[in-house]
N, C-alpha and C positions, 0 to 999 in steps of 0.2 A: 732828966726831965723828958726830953722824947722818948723816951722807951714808958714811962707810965702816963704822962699827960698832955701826947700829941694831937687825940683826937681833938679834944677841951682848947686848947691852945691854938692851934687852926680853925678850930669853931669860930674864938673868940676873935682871932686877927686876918682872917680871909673873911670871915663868912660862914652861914650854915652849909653852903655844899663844898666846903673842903675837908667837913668831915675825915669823908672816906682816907682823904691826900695823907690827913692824919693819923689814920689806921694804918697806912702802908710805911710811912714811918718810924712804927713802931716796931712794925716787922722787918724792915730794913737798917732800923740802931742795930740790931742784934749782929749782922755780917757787916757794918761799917765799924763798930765797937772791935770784933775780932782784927781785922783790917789794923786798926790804929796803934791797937795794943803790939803786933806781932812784927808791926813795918819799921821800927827800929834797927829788927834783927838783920833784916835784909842786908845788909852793907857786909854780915859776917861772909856770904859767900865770895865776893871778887877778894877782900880783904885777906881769905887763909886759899885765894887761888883755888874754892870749886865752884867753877861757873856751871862746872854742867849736873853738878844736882841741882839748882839751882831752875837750870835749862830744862830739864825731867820735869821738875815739877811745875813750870811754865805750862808746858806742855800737856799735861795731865790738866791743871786748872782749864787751859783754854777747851779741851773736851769737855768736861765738866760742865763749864756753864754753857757751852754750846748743844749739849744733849740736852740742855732745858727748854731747846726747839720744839723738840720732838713731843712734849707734855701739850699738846694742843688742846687737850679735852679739858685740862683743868682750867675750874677761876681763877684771877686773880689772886685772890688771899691764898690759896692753896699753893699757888706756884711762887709768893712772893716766900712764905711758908718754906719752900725747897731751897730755893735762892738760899735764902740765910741759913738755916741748913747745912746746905753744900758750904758755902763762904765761910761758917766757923767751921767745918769738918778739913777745910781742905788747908786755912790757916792753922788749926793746930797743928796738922801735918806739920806745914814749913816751919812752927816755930821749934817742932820735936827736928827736922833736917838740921835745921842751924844748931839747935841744940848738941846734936851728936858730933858736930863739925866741930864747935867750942871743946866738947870733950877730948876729941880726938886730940885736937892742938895741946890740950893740957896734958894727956896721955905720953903725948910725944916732948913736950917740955920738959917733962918731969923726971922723962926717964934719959932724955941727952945730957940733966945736970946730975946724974947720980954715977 
């Protein structure tokens, strides 16, 4: 429902000027949805012992959204636009990292019972 009917919904229970509040909502379900979906997986890195992709990718995130300093010229919408963005682009990432860590672990199972 926030992703199709936040502006209507903040209309209806703020008020006409939270509109806008509503629109940014909309474009921010998109990188909190990615977020929610992906942050399960998190637990797989200390659990098979790799903190430091893990750590990599920390690292990478935090440049990432910190380069979105530098977008000063943009609106709003435009920059919330990158934001979410950036936040599913940089989540699928982590969940392909954890992905290839799970594999790896079954890789290596598979082959010390054979």
């Amino acid at each position: 429902t926030t992703m199709i009917g936040s502006p209507l919904l903040f209309t209806f229970l703020f008020g006409g000027p939270w509109q806008q509040a509503g629109e940014f909502a909309q474009v921010l379900a998109i990188a909190f949805a990615a977020r929610l979906a992906v942050y399960p997986f998190t637990s797989v890195f200390p659990a098979m012992e790799r903190m430091r992709i893990a750590g990599f990718w920390q690292v990478g995130y935090f440049l990432s959204i910190a380069s979105l300093g530098f977008l000063t010229s943009m609106d709003i919408h435009a920059l919330l636009w990158v934001y979410a963005a950036m936040e599913l682009a940089l989540y699928l990432a982590y969940l392909r990292l954890a992905w290839g860590v799970i594999e790896e672990y079954e890789r290596r199972r598979v082959s010390a019972s054979t």
